[in-house]
VOPAGU-2260 file (C-alpha; in pm, 1 decimal, decimal comma):
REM VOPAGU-2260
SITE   aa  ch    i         X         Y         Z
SITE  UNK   A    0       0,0       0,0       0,0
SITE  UNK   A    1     130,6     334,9    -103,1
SITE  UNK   A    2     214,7     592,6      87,2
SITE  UNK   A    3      -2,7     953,7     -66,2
SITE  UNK   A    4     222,7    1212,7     115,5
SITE  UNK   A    5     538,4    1046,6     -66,6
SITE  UNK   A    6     383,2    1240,3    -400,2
SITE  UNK   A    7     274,6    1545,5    -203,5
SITE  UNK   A    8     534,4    1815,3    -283,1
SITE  UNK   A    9     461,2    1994,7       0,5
SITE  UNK   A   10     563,3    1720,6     195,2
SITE  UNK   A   11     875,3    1681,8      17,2
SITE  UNK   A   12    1184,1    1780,9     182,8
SITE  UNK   A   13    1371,9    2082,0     142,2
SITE  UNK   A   14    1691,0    2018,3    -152,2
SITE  UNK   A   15    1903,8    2276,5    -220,9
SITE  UNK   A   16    2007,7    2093,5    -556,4
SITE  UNK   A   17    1614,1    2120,2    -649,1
SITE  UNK   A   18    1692,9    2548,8    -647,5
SITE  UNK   A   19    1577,7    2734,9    -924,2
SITE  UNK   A   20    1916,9    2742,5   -1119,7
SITE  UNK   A   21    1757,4    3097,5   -1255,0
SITE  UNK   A   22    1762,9    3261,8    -924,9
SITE  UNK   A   23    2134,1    3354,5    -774,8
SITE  UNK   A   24    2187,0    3320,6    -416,5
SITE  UNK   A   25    2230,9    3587,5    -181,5
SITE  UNK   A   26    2545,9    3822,6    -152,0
SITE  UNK   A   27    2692,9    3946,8     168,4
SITE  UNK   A   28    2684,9    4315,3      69,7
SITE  UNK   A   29    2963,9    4410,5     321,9
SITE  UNK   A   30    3223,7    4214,3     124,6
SITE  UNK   A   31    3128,5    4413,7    -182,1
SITE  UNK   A   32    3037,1    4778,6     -89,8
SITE  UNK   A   33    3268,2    4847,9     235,4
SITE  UNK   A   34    3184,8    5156,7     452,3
SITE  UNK   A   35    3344,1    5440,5     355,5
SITE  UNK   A   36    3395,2    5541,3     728,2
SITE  UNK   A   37    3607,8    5299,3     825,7
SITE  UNK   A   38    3874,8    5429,2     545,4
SITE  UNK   A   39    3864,0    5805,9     696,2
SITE  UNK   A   40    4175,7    5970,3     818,4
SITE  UNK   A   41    4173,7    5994,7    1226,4
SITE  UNK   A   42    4198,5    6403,4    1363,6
SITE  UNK   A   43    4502,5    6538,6    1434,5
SITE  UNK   A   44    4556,5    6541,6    1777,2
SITE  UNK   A   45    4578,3    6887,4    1910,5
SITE  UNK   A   46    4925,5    6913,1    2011,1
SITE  UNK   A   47    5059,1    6875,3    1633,1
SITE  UNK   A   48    4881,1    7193,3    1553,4
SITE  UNK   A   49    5110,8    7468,8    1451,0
SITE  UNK   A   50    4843,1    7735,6    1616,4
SITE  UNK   A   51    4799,0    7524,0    1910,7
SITE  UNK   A   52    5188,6    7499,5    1962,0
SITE  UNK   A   53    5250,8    7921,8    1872,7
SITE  UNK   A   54    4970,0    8005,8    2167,7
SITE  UNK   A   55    5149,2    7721,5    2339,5
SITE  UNK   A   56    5519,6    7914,8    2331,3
SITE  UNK   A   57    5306,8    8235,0    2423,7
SITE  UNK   A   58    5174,4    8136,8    2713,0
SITE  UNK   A   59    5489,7    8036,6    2840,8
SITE  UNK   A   60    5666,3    8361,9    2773,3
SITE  UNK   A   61    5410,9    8561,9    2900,4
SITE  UNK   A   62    5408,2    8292,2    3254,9
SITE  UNK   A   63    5821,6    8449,2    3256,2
SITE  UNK   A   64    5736,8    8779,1    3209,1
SITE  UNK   A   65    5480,8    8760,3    3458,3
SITE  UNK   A   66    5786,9    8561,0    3680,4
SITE  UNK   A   67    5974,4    8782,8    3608,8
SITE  UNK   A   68    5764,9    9098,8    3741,6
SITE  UNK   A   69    5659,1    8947,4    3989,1
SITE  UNK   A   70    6050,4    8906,9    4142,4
SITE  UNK   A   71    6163,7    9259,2    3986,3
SITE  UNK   A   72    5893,3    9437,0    4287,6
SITE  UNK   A   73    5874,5    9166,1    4514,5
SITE  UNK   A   74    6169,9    8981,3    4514,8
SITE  UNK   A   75    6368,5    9039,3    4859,4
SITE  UNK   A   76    6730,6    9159,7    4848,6
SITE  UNK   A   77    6988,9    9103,7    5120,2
SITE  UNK   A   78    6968,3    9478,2    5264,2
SITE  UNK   A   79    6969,9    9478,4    5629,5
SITE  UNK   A   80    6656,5    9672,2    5808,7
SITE  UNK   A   81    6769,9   10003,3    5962,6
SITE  UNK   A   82    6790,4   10384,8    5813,2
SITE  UNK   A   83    6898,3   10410,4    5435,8
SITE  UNK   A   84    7096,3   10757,0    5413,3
SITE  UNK   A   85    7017,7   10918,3    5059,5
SITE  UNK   A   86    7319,7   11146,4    4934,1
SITE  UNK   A   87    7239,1   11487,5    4702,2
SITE  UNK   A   88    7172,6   11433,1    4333,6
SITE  UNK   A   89    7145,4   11019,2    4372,0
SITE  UNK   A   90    6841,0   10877,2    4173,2
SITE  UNK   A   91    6626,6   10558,0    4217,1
SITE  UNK   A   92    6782,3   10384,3    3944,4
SITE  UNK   A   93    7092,8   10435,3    4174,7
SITE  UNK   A   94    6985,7   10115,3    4386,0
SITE  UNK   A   95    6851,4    9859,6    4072,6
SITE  UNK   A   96    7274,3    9718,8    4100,1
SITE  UNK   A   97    7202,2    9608,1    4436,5
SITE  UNK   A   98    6837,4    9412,6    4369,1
SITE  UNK   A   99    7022,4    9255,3    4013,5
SITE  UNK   A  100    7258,9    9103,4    4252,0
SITE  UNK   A  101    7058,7    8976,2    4525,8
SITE  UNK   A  102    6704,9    8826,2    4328,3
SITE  UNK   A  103    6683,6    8577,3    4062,3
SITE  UNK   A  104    6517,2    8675,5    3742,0
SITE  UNK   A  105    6528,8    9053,4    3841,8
SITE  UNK   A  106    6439,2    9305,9    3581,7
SITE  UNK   A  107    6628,6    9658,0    3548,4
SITE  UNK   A  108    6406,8    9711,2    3221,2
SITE  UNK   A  109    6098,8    9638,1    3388,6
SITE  UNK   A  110    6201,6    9786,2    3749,4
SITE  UNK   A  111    6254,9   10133,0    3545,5
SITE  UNK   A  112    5892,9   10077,3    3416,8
SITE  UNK   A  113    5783,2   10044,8    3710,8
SITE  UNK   A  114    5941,0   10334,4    3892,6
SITE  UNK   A  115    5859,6   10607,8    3552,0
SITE  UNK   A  116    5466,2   10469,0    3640,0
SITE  UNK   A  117    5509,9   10463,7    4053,1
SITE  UNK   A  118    5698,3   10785,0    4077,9
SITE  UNK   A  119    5672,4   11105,7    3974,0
SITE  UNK   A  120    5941,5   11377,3    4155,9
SITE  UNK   A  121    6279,0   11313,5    4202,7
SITE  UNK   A  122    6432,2   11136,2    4540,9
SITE  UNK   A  123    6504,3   11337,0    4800,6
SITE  UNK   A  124    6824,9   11338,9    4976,9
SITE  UNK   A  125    6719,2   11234,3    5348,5
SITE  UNK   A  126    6779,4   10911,5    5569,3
SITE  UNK   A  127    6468,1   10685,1    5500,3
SITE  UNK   A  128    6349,7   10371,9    5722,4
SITE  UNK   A  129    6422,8   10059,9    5556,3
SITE  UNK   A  130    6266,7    9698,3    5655,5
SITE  UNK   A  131    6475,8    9398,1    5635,7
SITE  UNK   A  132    6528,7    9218,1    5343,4
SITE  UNK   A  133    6325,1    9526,7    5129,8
SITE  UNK   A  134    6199,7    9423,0    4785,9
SITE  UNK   A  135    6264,1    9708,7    4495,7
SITE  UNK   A  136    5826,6    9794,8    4616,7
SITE  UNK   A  137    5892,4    9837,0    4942,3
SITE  UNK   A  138    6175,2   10053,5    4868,4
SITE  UNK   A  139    5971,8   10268,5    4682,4
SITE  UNK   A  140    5712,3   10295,3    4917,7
SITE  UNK   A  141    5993,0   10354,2    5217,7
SITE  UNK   A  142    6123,3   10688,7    4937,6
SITE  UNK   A  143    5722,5   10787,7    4901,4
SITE  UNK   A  144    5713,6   10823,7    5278,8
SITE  UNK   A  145    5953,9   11039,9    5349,2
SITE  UNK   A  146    6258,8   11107,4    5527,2
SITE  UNK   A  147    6273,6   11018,3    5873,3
SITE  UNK   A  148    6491,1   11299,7    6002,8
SITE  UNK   A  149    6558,7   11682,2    5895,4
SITE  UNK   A  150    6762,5   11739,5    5643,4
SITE  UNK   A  151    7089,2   11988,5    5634,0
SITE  UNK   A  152    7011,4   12287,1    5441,4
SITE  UNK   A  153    7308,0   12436,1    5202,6
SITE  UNK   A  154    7224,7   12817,9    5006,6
SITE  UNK   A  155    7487,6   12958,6    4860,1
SITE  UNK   A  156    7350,5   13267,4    4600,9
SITE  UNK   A  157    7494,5   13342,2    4305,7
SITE  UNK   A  158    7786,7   13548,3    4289,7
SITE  UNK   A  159    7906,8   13455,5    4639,6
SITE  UNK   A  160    8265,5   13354,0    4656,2
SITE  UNK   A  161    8385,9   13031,1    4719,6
SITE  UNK   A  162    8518,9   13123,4    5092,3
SITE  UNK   A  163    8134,9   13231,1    5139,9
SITE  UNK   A  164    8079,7   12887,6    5073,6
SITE  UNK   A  165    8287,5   12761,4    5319,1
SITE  UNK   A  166    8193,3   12928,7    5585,8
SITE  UNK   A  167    7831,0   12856,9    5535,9
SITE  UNK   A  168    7939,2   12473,1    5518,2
SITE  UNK   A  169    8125,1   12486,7    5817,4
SITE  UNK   A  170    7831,9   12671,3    6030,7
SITE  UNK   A  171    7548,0   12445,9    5971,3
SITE  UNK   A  172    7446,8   12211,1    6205,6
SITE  UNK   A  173    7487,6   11862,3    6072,6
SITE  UNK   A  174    7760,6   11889,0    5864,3
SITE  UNK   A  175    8053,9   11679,1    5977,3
SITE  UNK   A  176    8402,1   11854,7    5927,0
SITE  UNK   A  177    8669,3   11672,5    5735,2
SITE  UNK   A  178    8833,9   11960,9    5502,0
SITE  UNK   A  179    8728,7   12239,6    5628,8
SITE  UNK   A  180    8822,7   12414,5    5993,7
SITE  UNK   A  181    8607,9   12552,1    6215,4
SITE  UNK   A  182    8653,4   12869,1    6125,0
SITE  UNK   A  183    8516,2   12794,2    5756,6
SITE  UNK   A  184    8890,4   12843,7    5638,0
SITE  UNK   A  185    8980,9   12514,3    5429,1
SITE  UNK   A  186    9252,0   12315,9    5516,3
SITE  UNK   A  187    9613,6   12308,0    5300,1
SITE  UNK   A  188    9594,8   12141,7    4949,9
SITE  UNK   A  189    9215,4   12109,0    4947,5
SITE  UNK   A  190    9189,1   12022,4    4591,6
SITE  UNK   A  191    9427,6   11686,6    4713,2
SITE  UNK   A  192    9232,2   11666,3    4998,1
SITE  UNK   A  193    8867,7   11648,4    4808,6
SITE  UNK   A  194    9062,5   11420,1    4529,0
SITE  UNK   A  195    8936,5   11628,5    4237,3
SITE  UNK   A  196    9114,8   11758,9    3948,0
SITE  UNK   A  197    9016,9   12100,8    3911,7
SITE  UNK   A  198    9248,0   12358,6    3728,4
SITE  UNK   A  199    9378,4   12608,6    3906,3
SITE  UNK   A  200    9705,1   12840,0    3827,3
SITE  UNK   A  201   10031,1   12749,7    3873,3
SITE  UNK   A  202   10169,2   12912,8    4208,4
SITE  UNK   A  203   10037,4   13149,0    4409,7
SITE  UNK   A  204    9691,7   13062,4    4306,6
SITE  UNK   A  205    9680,3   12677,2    4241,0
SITE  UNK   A  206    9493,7   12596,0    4566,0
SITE  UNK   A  207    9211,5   12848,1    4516,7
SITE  UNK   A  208    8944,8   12644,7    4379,5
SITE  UNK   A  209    8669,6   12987,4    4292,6
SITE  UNK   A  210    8481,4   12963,3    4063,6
SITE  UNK   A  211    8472,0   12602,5    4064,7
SITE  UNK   A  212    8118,4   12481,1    4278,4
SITE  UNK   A  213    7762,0   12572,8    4127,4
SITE  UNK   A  214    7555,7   12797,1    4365,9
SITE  UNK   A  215    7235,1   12682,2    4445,4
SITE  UNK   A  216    6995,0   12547,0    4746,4
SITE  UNK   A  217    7108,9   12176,9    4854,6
SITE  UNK   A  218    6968,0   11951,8    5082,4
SITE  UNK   A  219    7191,2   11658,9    5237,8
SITE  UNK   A  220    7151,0   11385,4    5497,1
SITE  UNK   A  221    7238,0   11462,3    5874,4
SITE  UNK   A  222    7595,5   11376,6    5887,5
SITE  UNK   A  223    7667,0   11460,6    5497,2
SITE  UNK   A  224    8080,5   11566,0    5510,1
SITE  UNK   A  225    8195,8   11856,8    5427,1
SITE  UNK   A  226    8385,2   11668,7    5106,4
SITE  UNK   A  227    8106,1   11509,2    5023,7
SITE  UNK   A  228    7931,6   11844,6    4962,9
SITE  UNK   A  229    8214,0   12023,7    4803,3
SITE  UNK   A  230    8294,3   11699,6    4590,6
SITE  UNK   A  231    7971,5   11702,1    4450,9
SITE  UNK   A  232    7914,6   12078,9    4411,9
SITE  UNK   A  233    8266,6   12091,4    4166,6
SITE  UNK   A  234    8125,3   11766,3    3968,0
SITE  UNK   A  235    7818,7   11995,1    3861,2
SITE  UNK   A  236    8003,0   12232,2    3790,9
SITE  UNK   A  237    8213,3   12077,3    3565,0
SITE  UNK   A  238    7956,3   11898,3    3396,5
SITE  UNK   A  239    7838,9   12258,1    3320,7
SITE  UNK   A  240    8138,7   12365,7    3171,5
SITE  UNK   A  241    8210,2   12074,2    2986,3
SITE  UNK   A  242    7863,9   12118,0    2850,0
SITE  UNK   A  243    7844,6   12475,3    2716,5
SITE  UNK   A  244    8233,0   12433,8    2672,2
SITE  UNK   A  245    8165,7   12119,5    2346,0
SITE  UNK   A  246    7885,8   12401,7    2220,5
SITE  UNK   A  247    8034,9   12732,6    2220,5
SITE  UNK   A  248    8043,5   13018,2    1931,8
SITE  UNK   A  249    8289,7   13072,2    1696,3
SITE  UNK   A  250    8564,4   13343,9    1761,6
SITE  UNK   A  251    8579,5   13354,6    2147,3
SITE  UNK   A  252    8897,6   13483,4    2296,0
SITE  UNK   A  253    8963,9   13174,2    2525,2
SITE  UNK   A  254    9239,3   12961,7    2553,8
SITE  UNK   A  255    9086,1   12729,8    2768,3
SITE  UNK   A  256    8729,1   12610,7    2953,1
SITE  UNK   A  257    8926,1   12784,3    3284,9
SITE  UNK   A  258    8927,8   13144,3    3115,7
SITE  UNK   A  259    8552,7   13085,6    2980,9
SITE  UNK   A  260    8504,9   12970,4    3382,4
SITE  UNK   A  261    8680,4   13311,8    3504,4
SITE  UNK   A  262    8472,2   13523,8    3241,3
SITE  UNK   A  263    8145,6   13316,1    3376,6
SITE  UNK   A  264    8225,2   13472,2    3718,5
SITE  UNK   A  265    8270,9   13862,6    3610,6
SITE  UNK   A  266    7930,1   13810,4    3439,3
SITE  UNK   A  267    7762,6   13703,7    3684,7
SITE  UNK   A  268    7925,9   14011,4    3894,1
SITE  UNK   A  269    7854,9   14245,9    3720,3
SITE  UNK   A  270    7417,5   14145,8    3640,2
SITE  UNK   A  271    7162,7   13984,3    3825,6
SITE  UNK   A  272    6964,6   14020,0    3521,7
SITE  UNK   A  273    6914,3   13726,1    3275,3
SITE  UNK   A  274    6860,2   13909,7    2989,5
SITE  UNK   A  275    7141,5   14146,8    3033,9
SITE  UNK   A  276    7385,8   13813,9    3058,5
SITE  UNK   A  277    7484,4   13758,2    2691,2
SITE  UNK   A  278    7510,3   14139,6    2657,1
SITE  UNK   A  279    7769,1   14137,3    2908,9
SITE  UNK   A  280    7950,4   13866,1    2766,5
SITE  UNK   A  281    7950,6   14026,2    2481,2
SITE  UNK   A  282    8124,0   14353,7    2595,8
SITE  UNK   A  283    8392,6   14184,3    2752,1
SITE  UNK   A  284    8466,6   13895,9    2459,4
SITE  UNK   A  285    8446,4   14224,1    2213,9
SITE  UNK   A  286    8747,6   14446,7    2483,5
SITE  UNK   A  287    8943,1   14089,1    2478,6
SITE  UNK   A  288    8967,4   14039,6    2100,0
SITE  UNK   A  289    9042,7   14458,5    2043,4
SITE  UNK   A  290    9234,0   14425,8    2269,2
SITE  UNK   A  291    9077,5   14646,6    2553,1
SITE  UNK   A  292    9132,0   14638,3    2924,3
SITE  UNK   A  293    8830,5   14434,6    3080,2
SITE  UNK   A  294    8797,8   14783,6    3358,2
SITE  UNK   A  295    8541,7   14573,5    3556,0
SITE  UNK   A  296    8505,2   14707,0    3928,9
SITE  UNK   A  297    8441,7   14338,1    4092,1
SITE  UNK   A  298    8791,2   14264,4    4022,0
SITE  UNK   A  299    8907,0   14538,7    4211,3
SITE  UNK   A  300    8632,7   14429,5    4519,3
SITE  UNK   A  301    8811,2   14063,6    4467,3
SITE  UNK   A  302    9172,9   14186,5    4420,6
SITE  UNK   A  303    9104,0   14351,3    4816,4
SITE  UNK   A  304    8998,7   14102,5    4943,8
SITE  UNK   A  305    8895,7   14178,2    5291,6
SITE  UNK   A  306    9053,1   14543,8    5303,6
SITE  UNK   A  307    8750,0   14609,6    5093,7
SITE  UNK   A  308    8489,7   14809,6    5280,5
SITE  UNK   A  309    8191,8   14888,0    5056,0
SITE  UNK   A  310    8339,0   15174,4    4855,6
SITE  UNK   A  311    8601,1   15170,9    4569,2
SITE  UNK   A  312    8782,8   15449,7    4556,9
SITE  UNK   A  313    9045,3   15648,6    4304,4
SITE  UNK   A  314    9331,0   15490,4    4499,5
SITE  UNK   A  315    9175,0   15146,2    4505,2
SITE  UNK   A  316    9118,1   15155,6    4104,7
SITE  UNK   A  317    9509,5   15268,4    4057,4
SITE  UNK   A  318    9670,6   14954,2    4286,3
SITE  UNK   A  319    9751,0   14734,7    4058,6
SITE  UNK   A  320    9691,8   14402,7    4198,1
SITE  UNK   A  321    9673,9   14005,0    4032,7
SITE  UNK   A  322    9311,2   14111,7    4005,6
SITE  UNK   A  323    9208,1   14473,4    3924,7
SITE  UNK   A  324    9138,0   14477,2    3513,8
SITE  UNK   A  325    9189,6   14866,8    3497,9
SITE  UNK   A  326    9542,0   14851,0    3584,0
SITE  UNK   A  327    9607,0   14426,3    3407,2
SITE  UNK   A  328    9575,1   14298,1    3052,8
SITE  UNK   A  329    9324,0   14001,9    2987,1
SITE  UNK   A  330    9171,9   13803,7    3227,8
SITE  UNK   A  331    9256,7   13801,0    3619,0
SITE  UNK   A  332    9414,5   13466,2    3717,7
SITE  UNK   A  333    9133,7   13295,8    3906,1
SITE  UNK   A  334    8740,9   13360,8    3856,5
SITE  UNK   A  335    8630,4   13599,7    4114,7
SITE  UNK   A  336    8327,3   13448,6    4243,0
SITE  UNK   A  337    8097,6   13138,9    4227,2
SITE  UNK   A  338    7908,6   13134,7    3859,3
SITE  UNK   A  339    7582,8   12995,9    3794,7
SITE  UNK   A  340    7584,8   12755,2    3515,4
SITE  UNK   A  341    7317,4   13048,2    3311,5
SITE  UNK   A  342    7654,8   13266,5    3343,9
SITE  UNK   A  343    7893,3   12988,6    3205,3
SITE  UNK   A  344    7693,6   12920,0    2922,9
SITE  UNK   A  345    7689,8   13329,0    2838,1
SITE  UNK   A  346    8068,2   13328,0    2854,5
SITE  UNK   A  347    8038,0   13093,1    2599,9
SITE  UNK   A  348    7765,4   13216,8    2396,6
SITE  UNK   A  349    7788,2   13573,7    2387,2
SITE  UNK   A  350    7507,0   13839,7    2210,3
SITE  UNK   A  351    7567,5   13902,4    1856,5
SITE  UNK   A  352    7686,8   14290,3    1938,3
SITE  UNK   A  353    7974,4   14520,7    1877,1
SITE  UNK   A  354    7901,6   14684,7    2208,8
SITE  UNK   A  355    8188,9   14811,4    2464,8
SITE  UNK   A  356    8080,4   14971,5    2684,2
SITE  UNK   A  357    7747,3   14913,5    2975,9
SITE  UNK   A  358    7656,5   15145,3    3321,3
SITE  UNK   A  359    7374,4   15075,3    3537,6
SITE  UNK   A  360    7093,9   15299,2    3456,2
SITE  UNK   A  361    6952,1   15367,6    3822,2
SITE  UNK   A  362    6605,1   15206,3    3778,7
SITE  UNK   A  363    6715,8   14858,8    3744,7
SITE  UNK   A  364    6946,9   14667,3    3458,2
SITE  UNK   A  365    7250,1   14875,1    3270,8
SITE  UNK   A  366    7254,5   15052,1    2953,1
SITE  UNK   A  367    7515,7   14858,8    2665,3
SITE  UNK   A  368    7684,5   15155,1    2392,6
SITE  UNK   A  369    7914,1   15112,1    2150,6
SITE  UNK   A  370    8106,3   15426,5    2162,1
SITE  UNK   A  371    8303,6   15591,8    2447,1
SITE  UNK   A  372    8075,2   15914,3    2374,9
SITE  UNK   A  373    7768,6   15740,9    2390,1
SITE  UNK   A  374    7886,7   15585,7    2709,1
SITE  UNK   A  375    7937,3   15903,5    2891,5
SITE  UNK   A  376    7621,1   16016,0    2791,6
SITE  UNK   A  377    7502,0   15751,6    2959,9
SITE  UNK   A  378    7698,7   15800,4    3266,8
SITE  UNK   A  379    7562,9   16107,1    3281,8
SITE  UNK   A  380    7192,3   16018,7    3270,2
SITE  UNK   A  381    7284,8   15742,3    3592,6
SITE  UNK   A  382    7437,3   15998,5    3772,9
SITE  UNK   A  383    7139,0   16269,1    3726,6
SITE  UNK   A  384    6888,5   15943,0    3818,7
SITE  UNK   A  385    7101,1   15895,3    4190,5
SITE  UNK   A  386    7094,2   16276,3    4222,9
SITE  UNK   A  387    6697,3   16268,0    4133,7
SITE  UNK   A  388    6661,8   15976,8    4385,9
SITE  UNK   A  389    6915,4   16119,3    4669,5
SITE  UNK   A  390    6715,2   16479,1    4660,6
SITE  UNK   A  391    6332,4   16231,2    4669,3
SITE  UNK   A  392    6480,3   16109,4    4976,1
C-alpha cells in the first residue's frame, strides 16, 4: 500500500540541488560595498597643531614675564633693616645694582617701568626707614614716605665767593668737618684733599678752587661731610662747563674752559639780570679780542679782598693788583666768584653785538653803547637818576 504524502510536494523535503538554477543566491553586501567610514583619516591630535603649539610658546613667555615681574617688585634683596641715608643728586635707578645682585630673574628694564609709572618727583636726599630684606616695592614705598629725620640745608647765592661757601658749610648744624676748619677756612691742598682735578694756576693761586662749585639750594643727609658736599658741588660744575664748553660760538677769545670759567664769574658780577647776561659777555669777549682792558670794578672788590669796605675808591682803582682789570691785561688769574651755570653758558655764547661799553641805569638793569661818547652820555643820565633819587629822599 502506497504511501499519498510520498507524491505530495509539500511534503517533500527541502533540496538545495532542487533550487531554481535561474535565481542567484544571496550576496553578503559588506564584502562588496565596504563603509566608507572605516577608510577616513583619524583628527590630528591637538598638540601637532602649529596654532595650538605658537599660543602654546606664548603662554609660556608671558608665565616668565609675569615671573619675572613678579621678582623685579617683590623679590627680597639682602639689605639689612635700619635707616637708608640718601646722598644729594642720587636717583632711584641708583639702587637697581644692588636688587640685580641679590634676586633671581630681576628686571632693570621692567624695574625702570615700574618706577617712571610709581613715581613722579625726584628722590630726596634724606635718611629713610628701611625693613629687612626690602623688595625694589617696598623701597619705593619707604622713598614715598619720606625722610625720617631733617635734612641739612646748604644756600649759597649766586655770585658769592667760594670762601662764602665755606663758611656757610662749616656753620650748619649737621655737617661733619673733614676739610674744612672751624673757622670755615679750608685746610692746606684742598683740591688733594677732596681728590678732584680742578684747574687752578700754577703758584700762588693753584689751591684756590673759585669759581669752581655751582651755587644753588642743597639739601643733604644729617651727617653729609663737608667733602662730600664740596665733591659734589665741583662735579656739577664741571659737567656745566664741559657742557656749554663742546657748544660754544665761533671766535671767542679763550684759551681754555678755565678762562671761559673766570669770564662766567665777572658776568655774573657784574648782572643779576638774565637778559642782560649775553650782553655782558659780549662787551667783555668784544674788549678781549680789540684788545681792551676788561675795567670791571668786581675785580678790584676781589683783588682787596677783605681790606674792601663797601666803597672803591680812586686809589683802590690805581693799585695794581693780580686782580684789578683797569690797571692788568686780559683776564685776572682765578674767577672771582661762584658762577651759575646760566653765566657759564653766556661766557660761551655771547650776544651778537659790537658793544663796549654798559653802566647801570639807576632804575634797574645797565645801559650797553658802543662808543666811548655814547657811554658818557650815559653816565651822565645814571648819575642825574642817583641825584633825582638822593634829593626824593
Amino acid at each position: 500500500m502506497s504511501d499519498s504524502n510520498s507524491k505530495n510536494p509539500s511534503n517533500t523535503p527541502h533540496n538545495p540541488s532542487n533550487v531554481d538554477q535561474n535565481e542567484a543566491p544571496h550576496t553578503d553586501v559588506s564584502l562588496v560595498c565596504d563603509d566608507p567610514s572605516r577608510h577616513k583619516k583619524p583628527p590630528k591630535k591637538p598638540t601637532s597643531n602649529r596654532s595650538y603649539q605658537l599660543l602654546l610658546v606664548l603662554g609660556l613667555m608671558a608665565a616668565f614675564v609675569v615671573a619675572m615681574a613678579y621678582q623685579t617688585l617683590f623679590g627680597h634683596s639682602d639689605r639689612p633693616a635700619g635707616d637708608l641715608v640718601v646722598e644729594e643728586g642720587q636717583s632711584y635707578y641708583g639702587f637697581l645694582p644692588q636688587f640685580q645682585r641679590d634676586v633671581p630673574m630681576f628686571s632693570a628694564s621692567l624695574a625702570k617701568l615700574y618706577i617712571k609709572s610709581a613715581v613722579d618727583t625726584p628722590l630726596k636726599a634724606g635718611t629713610y626707614e628701611v625693613p629687612a630684606n626690602a623688595s625694589l616695592k617696598q623701597l619705593i614705598d619707604a622713598f614715598k614716605q619720606g625722610e625720617k629725620v631733617d635734612m641739612v640745608a646748604i644756600q649759597i647765592i649766586e655770585g658769592k665767593t667760594a670762601a662764602d661757601l665755606y663758611k656757610v658749610i662749616a656753620n650748619t648744624p649737621g655737617v661733619t668737618l673733614e676739610v674744612l676748619q672751624k673757622d670755615g677756612k679750608p685746610k692746606p691742598n684742598l683740591k688733594q684733599l677732596l681728590g678732584i682735578d680742578a684747574v687752578t694756576p700754577e703758584g700762588e693761586f693753584a689751591d684756590n678752587l673759585e669759581g669752581w662749585f655751582t651755587p644753588d639750594t642743597y639739601h643733604y643727609a644729617k651727617g653729609v661731610t663737608d667733602k662730600q658736599i664740596l665733591t659734589d658741588l665741583y662735579q656739577r660744575q664741571q659737567k656745566a662747563l664741559d657742557e656749554a664748553w663742546a657748544s660754544r660760538s665761533k671766535g671767542l677769545p679763550y684759551k681754555s674752559p678755565y678762562e671761559a670759567l673766570i669770564m662766567a664769574s665777572i658776568i655774573e658780577k657784574e648782572t643779576s639780570v638774565d637778559s642782560e647776561r649775553e650782553l655782558v659777555s659780549a662787551v667783555f669777549v668784544n674788549r678781549l679780542n680789540k684788545p681792551m682792558r676788561l675795567q670791571t670794578d668786581p675785580t678790584i672788590i676781589y683783588g682787596m679782598g677783605e681790606r674792601y669796605e663797601g666803597n672803591i675808591r680812586r686809589a683802590d682803582i690805581n693799585e695794581k693788583t693780580a686782580y684789578n682789570t683797569y690797571q692788568i691785561d686780559g683776564l685776572p688769574p682765578t674767577p672771582i666768584a661762584l658762577p651759575s651755570p646760566a653765566s657759564i653758558d653766556a661766557a660761551l655764547h655771547p650776544a651778537d653785538s659790537d658793544v663796549l661799553y654798559f653802566v647801570a641805569t639807576g632804575t634797574g638793569g645797565h645801559k650797553f653803547t658802543k662808543t666811548y661818547a655814547e657811554h658818557n652820555q650815559a653816565v651822565k643820565e645814571y648819575l642825574a637818576v642817583m641825584r633825582q633819587q638822593k634829593s626824593g629822599q
